[in-house]
MIVEX-434278 format. One record per residue (C-alpha): y, x, z; residue in one letter; chain; residue number from 1. Coordinates in nm, 4 decimals. Layout:
Y->Y&X->X&Z->Z&res->A&chain->A&n->NUM
...
END
This chain:
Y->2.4791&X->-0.3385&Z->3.9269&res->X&chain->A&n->1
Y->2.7822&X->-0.1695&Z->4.0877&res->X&chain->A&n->2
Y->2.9713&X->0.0237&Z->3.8620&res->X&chain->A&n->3
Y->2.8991&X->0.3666&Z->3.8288&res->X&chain->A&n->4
Y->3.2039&X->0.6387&Z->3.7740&res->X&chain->A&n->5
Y->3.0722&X->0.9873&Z->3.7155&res->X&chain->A&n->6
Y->3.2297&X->1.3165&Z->3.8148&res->X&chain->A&n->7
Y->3.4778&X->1.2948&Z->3.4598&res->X&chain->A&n->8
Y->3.5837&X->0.9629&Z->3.5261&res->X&chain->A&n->9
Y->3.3432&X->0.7736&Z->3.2979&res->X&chain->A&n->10
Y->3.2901&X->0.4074&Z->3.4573&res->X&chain->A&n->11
Y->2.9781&X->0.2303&Z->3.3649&res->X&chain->A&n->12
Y->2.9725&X->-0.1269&Z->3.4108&res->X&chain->A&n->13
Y->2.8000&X->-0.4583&Z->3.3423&res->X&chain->A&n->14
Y->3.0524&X->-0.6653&Z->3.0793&res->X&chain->A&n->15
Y->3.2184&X->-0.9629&Z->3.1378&res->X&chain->A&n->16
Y->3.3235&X->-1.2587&Z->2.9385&res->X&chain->A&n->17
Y->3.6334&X->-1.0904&Z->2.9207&res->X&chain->A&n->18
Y->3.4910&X->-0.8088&Z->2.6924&res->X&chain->A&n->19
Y->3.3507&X->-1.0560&Z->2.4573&res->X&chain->A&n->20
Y->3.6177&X->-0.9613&Z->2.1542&res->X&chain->A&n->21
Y->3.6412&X->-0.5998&Z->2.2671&res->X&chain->A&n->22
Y->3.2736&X->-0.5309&Z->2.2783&res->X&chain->A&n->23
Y->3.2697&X->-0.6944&Z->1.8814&res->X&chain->A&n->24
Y->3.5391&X->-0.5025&Z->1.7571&res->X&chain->A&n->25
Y->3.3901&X->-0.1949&Z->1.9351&res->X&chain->A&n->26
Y->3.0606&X->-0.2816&Z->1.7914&res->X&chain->A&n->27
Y->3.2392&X->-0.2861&Z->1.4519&res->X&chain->A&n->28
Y->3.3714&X->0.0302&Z->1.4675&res->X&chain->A&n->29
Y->3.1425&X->0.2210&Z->1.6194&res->X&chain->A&n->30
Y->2.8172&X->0.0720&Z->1.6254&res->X&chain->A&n->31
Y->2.5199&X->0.1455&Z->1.2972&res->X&chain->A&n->32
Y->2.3884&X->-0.1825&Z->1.1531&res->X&chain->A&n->33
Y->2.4864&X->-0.5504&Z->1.2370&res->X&chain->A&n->34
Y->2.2830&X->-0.8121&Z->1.3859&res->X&chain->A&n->35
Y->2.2409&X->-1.1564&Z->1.3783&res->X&chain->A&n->36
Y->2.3774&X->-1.1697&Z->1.7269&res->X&chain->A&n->37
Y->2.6915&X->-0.9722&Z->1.6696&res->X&chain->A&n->38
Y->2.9258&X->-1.2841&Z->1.7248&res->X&chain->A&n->39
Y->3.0907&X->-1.4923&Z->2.0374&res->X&chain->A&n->40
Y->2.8328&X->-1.6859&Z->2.0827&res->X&chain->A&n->41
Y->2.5664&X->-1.4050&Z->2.0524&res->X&chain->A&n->42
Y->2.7562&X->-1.2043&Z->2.3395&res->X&chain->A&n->43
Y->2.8344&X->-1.4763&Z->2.5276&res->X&chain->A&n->44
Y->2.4666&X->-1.5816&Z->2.5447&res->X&chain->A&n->45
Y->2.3703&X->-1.2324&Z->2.6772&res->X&chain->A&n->46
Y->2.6268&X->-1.2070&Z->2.9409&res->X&chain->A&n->47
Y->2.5215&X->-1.5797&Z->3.0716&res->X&chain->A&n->48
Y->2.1392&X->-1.5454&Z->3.0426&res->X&chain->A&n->49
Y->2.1311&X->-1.1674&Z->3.1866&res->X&chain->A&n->50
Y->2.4895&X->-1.0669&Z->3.3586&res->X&chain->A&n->51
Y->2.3535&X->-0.6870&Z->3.4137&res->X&chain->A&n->52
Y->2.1895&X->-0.6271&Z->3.0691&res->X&chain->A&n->53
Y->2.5409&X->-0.5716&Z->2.8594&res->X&chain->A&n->54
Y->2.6675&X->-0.2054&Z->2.9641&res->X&chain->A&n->55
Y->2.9690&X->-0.1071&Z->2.9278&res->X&chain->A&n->56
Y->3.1425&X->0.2792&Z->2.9275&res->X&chain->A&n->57
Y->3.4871&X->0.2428&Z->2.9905&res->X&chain->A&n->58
Y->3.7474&X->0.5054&Z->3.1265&res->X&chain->A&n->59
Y->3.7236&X->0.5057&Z->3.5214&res->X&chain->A&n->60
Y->4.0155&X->0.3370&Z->3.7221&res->X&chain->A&n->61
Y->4.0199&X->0.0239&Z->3.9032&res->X&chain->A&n->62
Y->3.6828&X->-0.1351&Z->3.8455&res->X&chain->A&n->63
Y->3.7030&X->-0.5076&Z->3.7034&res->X&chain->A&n->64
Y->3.6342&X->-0.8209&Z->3.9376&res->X&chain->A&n->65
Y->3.3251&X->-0.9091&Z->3.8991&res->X&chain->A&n->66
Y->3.3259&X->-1.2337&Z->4.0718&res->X&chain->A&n->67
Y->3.5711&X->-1.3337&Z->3.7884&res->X&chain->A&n->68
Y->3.4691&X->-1.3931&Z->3.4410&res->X&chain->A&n->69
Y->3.7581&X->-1.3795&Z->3.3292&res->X&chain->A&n->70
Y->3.8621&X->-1.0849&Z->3.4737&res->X&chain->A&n->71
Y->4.0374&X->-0.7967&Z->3.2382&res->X&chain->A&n->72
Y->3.8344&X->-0.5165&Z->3.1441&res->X&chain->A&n->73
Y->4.0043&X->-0.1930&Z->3.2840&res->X&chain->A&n->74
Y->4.0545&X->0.0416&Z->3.0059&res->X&chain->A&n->75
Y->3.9050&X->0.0391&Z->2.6275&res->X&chain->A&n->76
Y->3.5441&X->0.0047&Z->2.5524&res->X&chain->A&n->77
Y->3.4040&X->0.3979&Z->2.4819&res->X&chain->A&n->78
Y->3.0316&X->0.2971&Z->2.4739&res->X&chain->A&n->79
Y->2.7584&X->0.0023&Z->2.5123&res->X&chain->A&n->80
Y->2.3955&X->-0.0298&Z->2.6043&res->X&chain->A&n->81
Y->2.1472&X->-0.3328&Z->2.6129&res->X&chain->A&n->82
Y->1.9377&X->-0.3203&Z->2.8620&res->X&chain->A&n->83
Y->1.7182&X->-0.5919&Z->2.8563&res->X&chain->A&n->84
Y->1.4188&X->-0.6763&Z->3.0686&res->X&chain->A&n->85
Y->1.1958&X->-0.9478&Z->2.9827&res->X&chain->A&n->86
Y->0.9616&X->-0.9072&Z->3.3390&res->X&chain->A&n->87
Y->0.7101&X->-0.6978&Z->3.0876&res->X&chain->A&n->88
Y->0.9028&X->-0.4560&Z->2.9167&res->X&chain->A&n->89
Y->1.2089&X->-0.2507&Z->2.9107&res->X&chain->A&n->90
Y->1.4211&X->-0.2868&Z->2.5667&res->X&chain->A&n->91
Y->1.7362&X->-0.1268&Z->2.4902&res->X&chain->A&n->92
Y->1.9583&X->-0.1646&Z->2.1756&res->X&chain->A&n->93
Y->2.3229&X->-0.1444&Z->2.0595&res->X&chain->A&n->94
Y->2.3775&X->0.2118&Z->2.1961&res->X&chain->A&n->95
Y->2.6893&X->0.3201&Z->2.0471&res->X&chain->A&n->96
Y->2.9457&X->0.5710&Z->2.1365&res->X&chain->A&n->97
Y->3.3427&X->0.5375&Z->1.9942&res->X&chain->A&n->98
Y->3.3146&X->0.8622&Z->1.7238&res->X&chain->A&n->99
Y->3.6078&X->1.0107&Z->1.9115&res->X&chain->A&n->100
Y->3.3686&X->1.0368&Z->2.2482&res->X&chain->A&n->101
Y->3.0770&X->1.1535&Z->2.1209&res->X&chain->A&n->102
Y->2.9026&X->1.4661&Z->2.2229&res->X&chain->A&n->103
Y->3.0556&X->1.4017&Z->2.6059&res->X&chain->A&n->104
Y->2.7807&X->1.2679&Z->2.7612&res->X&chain->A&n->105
Y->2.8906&X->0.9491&Z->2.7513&res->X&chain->A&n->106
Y->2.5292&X->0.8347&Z->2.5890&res->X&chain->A&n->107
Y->2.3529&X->0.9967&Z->2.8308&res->X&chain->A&n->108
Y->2.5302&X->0.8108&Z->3.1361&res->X&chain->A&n->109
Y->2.4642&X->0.4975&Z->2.9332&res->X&chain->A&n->110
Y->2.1232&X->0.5432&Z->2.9373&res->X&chain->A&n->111
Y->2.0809&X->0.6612&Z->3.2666&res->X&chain->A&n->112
Y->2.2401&X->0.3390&Z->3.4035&res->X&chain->A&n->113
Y->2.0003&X->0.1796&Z->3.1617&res->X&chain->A&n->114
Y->1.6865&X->0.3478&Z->3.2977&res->X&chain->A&n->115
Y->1.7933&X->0.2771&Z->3.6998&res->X&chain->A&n->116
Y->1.8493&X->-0.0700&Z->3.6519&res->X&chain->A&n->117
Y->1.5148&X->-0.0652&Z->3.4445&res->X&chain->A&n->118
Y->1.3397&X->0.1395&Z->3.7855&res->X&chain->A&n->119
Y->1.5098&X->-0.1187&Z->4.0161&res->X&chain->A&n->120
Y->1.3195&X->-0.4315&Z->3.8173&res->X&chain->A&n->121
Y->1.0133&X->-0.2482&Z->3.8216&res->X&chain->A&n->122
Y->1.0217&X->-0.1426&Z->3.4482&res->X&chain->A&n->123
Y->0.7460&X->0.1087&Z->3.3660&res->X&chain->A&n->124
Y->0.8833&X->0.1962&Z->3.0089&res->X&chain->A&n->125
Y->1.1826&X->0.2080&Z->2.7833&res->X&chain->A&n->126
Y->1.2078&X->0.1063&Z->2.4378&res->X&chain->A&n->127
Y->1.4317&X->0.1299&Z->2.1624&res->X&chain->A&n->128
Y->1.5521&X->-0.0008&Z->1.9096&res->X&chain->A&n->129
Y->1.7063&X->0.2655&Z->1.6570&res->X&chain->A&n->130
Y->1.7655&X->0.2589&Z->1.2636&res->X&chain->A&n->131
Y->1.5687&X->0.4754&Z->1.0319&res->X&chain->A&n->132
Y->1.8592&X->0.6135&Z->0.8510&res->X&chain->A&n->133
Y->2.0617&X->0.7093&Z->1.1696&res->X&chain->A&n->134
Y->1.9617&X->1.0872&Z->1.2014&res->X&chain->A&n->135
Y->2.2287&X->1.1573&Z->1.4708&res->X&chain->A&n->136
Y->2.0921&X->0.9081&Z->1.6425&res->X&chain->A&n->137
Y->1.7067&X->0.9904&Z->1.6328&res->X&chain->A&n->138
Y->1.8773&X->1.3006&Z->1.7385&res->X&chain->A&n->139
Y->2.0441&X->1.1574&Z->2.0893&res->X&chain->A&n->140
Y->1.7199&X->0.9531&Z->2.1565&res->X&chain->A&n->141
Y->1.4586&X->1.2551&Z->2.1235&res->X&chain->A&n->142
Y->1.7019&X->1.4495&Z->2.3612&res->X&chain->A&n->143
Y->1.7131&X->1.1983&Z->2.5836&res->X&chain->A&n->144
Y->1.3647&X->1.1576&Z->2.6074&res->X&chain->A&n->145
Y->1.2349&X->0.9168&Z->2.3700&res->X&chain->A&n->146
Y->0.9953&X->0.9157&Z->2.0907&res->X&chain->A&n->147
Y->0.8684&X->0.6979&Z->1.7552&res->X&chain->A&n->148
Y->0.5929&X->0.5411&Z->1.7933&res->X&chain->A&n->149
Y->0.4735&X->0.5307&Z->1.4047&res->X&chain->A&n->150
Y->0.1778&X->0.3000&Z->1.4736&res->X&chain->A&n->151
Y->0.3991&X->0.0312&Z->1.5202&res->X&chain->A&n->152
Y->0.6684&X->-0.1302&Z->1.3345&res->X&chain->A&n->153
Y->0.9410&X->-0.4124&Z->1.4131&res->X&chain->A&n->154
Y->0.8172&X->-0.7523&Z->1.2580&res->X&chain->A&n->155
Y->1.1323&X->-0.9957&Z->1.2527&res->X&chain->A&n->156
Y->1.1291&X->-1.3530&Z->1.1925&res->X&chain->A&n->157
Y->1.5012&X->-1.5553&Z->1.2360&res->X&chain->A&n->158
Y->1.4624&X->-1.8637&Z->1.3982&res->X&chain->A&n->159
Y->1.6289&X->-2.1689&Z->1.2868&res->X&chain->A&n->160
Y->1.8484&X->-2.3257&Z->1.5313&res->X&chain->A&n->161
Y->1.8248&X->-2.7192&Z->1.5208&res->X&chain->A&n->162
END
């Protein structure tokens, strides 16, 4: 994906292993919920097996190199995305928005980006993941276009790594 500025400067991009501890702490401050991924290894896992599925909003500038994992990350992390395709379906999870950029559209370019790069793999449907108790949130996703599905529910098993 090539990043993406919009007309207020906003840069979407995919991360890089240079966003690893930034993306965490960002996650930690701004994110509802933890997961059993939410660590180095977790991150670092996503960004190897899937280099497009971790996006980032960032303030525009001088977009990062992407040939270079290492690369510094041009301004903080504002927002996040997963966008993850599995050749069947089209998940998303960890949306998030810093509390001091909310309510600037900054979710809605997220998702956007999301939904493109779901249309360029041939996705035919978004899902999401989003908590019960987040109202605000159930509030961004119904704008944006989404809806519960209340016949189903998420059935979670953690695996045991050996």
């Amino acid at each position: 994906m090539d990043d993406l500025v919009n007309d207020s400067g906003l840069r979407i991009r995919a991360a890089l292993a240079a966003d690893i501890d930034a993306v965490l702490a960002f996650w930690a401050q701004a994110a509802e919920g933890t997961s059993i991924s939410d660590d180095r290894a977790g991150v670092a896992r996503l960004i190897e097996r899937d280099p497009q599925a971790l996006l980032l909003a960032v303030p525009g500038g001088a977009p990062a190199d992407p040939a270079d994992p290492e690369a510094p990350a041009a301004g903080p992390v504002i927002g996040s995305v997963i966008a993850g395709f599995d050749g069947w379906r089209c998940h998303l999870y960890r949306l998030a928005v810093h509390p001091a950029h909310r309510r600037r559209g900054v979710a809605s370019a997220l998702l956007a980006a999301a939904e493109a790069r779901f249309a360029a793999l041939g996705g035919r449907r978004g899902d999401a993941m989003v908590l019960d108790r987040n109202a605000s949130a159930h509030r961004a996703w119904r704008a944006a276009g989404y809806a519960p599905q209340p016949q189903w529910s998420r059935w979670v098993k953690p695996l045991d790594r050996h």
